[in-house]
N, C-alpha and C positions, 0 to 999 in steps of 0.2 A: 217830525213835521212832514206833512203828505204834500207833495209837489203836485203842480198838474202836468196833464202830457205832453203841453207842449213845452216843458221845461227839458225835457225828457230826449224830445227830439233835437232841441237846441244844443242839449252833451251833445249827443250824436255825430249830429253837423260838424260841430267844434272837432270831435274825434276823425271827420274824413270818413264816416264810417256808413252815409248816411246814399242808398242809389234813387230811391223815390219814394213817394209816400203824398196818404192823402188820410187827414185826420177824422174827417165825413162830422165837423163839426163838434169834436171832442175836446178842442185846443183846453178851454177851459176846465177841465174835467180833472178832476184830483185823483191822482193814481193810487188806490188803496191797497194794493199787493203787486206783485211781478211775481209769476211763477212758469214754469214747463212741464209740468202737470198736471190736465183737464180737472183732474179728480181735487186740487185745490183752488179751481177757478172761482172769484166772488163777483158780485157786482162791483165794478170801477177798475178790474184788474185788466191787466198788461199782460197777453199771454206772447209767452217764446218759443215759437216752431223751431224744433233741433231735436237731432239725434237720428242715428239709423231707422228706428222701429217707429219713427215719428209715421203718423196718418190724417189724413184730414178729418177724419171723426172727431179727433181729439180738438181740434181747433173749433170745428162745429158746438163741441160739449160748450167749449170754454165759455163761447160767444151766449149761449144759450142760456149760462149759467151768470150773465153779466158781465162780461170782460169787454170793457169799453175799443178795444185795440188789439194789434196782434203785431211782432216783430218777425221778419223772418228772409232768408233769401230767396224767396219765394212767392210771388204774387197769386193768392186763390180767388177763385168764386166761391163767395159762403153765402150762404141760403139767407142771413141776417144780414143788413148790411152795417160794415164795423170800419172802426178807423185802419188803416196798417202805415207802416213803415219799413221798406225792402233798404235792406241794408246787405254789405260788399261781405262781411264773415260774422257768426251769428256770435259764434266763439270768443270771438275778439269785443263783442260788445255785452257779452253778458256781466263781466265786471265790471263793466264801465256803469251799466246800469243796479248792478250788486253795491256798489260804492256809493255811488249819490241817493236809492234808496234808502240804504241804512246810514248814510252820512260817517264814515267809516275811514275818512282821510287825513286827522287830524293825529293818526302815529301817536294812541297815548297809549297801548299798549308795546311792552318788550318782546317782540317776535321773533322764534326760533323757528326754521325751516329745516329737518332732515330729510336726507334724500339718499341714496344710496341701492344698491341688490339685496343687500342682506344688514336685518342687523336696525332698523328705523324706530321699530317698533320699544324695543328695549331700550335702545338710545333714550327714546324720549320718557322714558319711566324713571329712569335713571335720574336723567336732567331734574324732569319733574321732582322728583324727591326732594332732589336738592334745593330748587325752588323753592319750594314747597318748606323745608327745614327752615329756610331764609326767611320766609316769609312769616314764619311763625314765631322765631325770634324777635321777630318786627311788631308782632299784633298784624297782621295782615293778612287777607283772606287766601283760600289755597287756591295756585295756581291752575288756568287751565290748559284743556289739552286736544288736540284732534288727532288721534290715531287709530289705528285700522283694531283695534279692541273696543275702544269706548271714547264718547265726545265728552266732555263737561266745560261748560261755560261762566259758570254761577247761577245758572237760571234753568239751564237744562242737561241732564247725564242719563244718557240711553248708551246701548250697543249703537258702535259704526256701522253703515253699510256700505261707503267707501271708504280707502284710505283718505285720501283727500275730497272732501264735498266739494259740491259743483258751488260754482260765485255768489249763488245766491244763499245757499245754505250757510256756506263760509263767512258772510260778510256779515250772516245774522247773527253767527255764535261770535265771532267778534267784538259788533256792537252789544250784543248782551254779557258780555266780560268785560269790555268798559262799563259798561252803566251798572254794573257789579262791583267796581271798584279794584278788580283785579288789575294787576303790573303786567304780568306774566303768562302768555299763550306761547307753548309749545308744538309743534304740528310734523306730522312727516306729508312731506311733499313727492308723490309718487310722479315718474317718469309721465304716466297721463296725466296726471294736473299739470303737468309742465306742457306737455306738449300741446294739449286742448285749451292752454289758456285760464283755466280757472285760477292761477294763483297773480295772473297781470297783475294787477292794481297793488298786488302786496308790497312794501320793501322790508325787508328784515333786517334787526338789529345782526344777526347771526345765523351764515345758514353754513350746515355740516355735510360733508360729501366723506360720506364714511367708506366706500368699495363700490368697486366694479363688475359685473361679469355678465355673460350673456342671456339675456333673460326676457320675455316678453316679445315673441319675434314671433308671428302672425300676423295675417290680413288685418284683424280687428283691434291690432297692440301699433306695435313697431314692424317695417318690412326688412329690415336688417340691424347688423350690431350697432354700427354709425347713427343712425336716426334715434337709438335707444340711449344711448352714450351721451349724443349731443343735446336729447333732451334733458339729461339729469344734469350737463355743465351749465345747461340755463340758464337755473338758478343765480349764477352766481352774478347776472346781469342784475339782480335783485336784493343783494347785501350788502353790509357795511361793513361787515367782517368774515371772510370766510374762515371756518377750521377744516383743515385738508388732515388725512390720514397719510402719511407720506410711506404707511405698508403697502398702501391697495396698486392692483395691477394698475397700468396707466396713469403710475400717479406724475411722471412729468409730461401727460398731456391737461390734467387736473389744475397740477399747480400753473401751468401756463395757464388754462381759464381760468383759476381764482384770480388775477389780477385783475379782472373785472372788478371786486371788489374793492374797498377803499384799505382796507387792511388786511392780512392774512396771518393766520397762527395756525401751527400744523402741531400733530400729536402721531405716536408711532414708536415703536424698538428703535427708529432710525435713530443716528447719533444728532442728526442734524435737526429734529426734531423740537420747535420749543416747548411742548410739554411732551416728557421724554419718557418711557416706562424703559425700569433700570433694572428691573425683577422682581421673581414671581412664581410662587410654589403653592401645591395643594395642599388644604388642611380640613380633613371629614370633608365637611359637606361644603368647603366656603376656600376662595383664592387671599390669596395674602400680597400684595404686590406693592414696590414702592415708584414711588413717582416724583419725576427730576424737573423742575425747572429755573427762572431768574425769582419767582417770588420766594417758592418754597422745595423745601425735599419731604416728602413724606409719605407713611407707609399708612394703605387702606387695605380692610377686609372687604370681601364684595362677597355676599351671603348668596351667593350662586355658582352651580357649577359648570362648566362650560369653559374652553382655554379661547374660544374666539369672544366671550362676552368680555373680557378685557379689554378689546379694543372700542366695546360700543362702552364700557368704561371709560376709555380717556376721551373719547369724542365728547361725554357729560363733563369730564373735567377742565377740558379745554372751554366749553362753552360758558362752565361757571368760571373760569381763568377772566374770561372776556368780560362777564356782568361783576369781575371784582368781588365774589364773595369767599370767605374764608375759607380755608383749604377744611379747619376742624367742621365748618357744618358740611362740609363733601365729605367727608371719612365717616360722619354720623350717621347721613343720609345709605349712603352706599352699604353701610353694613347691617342696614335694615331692611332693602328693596325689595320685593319681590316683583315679579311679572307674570298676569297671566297667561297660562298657554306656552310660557318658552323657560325650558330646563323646569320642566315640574317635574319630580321626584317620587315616584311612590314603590313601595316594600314591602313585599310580601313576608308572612310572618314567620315562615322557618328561613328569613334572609336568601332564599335560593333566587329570588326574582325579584330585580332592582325595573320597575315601569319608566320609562321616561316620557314622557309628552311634550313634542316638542314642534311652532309652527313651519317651521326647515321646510320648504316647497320650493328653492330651485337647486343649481347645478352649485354654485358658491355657499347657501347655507348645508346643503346635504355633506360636503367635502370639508368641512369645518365639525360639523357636527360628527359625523366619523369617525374624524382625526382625534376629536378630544373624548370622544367615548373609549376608543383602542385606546389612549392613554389612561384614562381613568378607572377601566373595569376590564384588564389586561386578564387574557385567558377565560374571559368569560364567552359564553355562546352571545349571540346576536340576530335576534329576529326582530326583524321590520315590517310594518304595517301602514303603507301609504297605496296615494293614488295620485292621479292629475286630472287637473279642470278639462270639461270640456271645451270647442271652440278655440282655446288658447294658448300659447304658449306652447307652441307641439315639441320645442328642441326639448324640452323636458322630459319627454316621453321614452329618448334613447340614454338621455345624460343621467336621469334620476335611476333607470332600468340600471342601466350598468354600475353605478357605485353603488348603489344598492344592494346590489347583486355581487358584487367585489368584493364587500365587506362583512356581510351578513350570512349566516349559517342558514338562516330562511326567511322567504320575503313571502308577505298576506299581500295582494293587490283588491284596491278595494275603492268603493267611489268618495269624490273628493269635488263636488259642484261638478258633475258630469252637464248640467245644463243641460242643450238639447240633442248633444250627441249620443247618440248609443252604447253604454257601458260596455259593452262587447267590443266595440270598434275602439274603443280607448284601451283596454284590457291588449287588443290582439297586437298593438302598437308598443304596449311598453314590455310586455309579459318576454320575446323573444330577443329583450337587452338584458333581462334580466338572467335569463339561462343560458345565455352563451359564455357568462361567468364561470357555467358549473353549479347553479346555485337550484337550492327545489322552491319551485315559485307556485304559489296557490293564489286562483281567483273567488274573491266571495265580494258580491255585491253588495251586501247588506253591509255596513261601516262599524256598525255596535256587533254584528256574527262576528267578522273579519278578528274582532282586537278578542272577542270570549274563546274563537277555537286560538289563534297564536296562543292565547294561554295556557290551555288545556294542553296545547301538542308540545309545550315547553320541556325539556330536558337536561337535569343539574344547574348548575347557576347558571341563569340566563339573564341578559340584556335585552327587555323589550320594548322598541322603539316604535312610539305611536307619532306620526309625521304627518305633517300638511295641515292640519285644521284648528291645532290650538284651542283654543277658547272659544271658537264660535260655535254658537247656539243654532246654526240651521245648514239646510243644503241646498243646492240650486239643484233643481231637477225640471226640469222642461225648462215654460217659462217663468214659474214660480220658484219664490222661496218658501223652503218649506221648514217649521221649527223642528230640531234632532239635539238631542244629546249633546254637548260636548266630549272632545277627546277624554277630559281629566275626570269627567263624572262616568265614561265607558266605562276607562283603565281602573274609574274605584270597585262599581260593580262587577268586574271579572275578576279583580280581586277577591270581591267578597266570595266568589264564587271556588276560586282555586285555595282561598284559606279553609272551607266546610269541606270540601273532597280532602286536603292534604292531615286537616288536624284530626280526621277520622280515619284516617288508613291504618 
């Protein structure tokens, strides 16, 4: 049901959010869309001045194109004369207006929030499976999901472009998973959705804080550890049940913020642990592990390999612990999961070259991923194939150079969303963490060159580790996205290439 503006303003007020404004005779006026993108501006819309790269062109498009009004901290001169509303933080009101838009407050969906360094992405595949098992036993339609591989709502399933969508996008997939009839939205919730505000308005049935570690620290992220840290505890001003990981570093400053929650269930090796992992051994291609708590004791296969995916394992078990669903649709789901983009597995045909692809991009998934590869493919060679974003995250530059470079017989450096910084100035940053290992470091700009020579320059049984990108379908380069290959469709074609040279020698 379409409100008018000045219904609109009235939230506002009510929120304290509201410094001046003049409607220029729009009170009445039925707000037919809110957007902050000129380029989806309609007649009757509400347009949202925000963001670094924002410009007044774009407010001009908007108005031109019919946007009855404009929100913003900011009072302009527009060439058209239009309603506006200067309001105290733009951030702060965009869910407030995302919410009574879409009409989004009545909590009939079961909302999961993951948050974490590493490790969100699978969590939530995981969950979902099981969801999704439950729900099927039910007659019920499949669960949805917003994470940084794919959205689906019941109504819409594209690739992500954020982890977390901004309040507006949010609040639409939302309302289109109720009015689908779905129970169940899953979501990871990124340290910037936390800190920009996008996820206010939400409360969760359940939100997960799976690890900690230093990540996302630049001008345009986080300005140190504290500010990055203190946005992921956030959360927990937002749930009704936290699951704490009681392995992760600062987990007794964690658990001291779960108590913002109204309940808390932790999961972990720890003893003290209420869902408890008691053991857990390799088998081929798949972990075996049993799992202790007051409901049940029992043992899951988890059809992935990787020794830290066990942990984004019980974080899914804890979370179905919480919605009360059976331990046996958890062991059914899990021994069928896959994810894509993380621990994909490909083999070359004389077995000398096991491919991994795997989305590992900071300091905590790189040091995990490592660890369980040295265990898993002991005495094998190890060559690595990554990059880092431009713009962002610069500690990555020295942290990913150096373990990389620690562990690896040889590292391909190679772009990775360079954006608008210079592949060379990123290359000249990480390349000298890299060699002071001892390790032989090659730069190739090209991302599909980068993973076809690693393979060609490979040497006896080798471990080739394709990192940072996963499953996504494109690269940032300037200020465009531009559509590229995925990792897993690279590492198949360089295969195909090192199986016609090697089956003909």
């Amino acid at each position: 049901m379409k409100m008018k503006l000045s219904e609109y303003l009235e939230e506002l007020k009510v929120a304290g959010m509201v410094v001046a404004y003049d409607l220029n005779g729009q009170e009445e006026t039925l707000v037919t869309s809110i957007m902050y993108d000129s380029r989806q501006a309609i007649e009757g819309g509400l347009f949202i001045c925000k963001g670094a790269n924002f410009a007044e062109e774009y407010l001009e498009s908007a108005i031109d194109k019919g946007c009855s009004a404009y929100i913003s901290e900011v009072c302009y001169q527009t060439r058209k004369k239009s309603g506006w509303i200067l309001v105290k933080d733009i951030r702060r009101v965009m869910p407030i207006l995302a919410q009574k838009f879409y009409m989004t407050g009545s909590r009939r969906l079961h909302l999961t929030g993951i948050t974490g360094t590493k490790g969100k992405t699978t969590t939530s595949y995981y969950l979902k499976a099981i969801l999704d098992q439950f729900e099927q036993c039910r007659h019920r339609p499949e669960t949805a999901i917003l994470s940084s591989i794919e959205v689906y709502d019941g109504k819409e399933r594209k690739p992500s472009v954020l982890t977390t969508p901004e309040a507006m996008e949010l609040h639409r997939h939302i309302r289109n998973a109720e009015d689908s009839g779905i129970d169940y939205l899953t979501m990871e919730v990124s340290s910037q959705a936390l800190k920009y505000q996008r996820v206010r308005k939400l409360q969760y049935d359940i939100g997960i804080f799976l690890n900690i570690s230093e990540d996302h620290i630049s001008p345009a992220e986080h300005g140190d550890f504290e500010d990055y840290f203190l946005s992921k505890l956030s959360l927990f001003k937002q749930v009704d049940t936290a699951c704490v990981n009681l392995d992760c570093d600062q987990a007794k400053r964690v658990c001291q913020a779960s108590q913002l929650a109204k309940r808390v269930v932790t999961f972990g090796r720890n003893e003290e642990a209420d869902i408890r992992l008691v053991e857990a051994k390799h088998r081929k291609d798949e972990i075996v592990f049993r799992v202790r708590c007051d409901r049940f004791e029992e043992e899951f296969v988890l059809g992935m390999q990787g020794e830290f995916n066990l942990e984004n394992a019980l974080a899914a078990i804890a979370a179905a612990y919480v919605y009360e669903i059976p331990a046996g649709v958890m062991r059914e789901a899990l021994a069928n999961v896959k994810v894509s983009g993380r621990m994909e597995q490909y083999r070359s045909k004389d077995k000398k070259v096991t491919a991994i692809v795997d989305y590992a991009h900071n300091k905590l998934s790189f040091e995990k991923l490592f660890h369980s590869v040295f265990q898993e493919h002991s005495g094998e060679r190890i060559v690595t194939v990554f990059g880092c974003p431009g713009n962002k995250a610069y500690n990555r530059r020295k942290e990913l150079g150096l373990i990389a470079g620690l562990f690896s017989n040889a590292v391909y450096l190679t772009a990775d969303d360079p954006g608008t910084e210079p592949l060379d100035q990123i290359f000249r940053e990480i390349r000298p963490n890299v060699e002071t290992t001892g390790c032989l470091c090659t730069c190739v700009a090209d991302r599909k060159e980068a993973i076809f020579q690693a393979l060609r320059e490979t040497e006896g049984n080798t471990v080739l580790l394709v990192l940072g990108k996963g499953n996504e379908g494109h690269q940032r380069i300037g200020r465009e996205v531009v559509p590229y290959p995925t990792d897993s469709e690279l590492v198949c074609m360089a295969l195909e290439e090192y199986n016609r040279f090697h089956l003909t020698e």
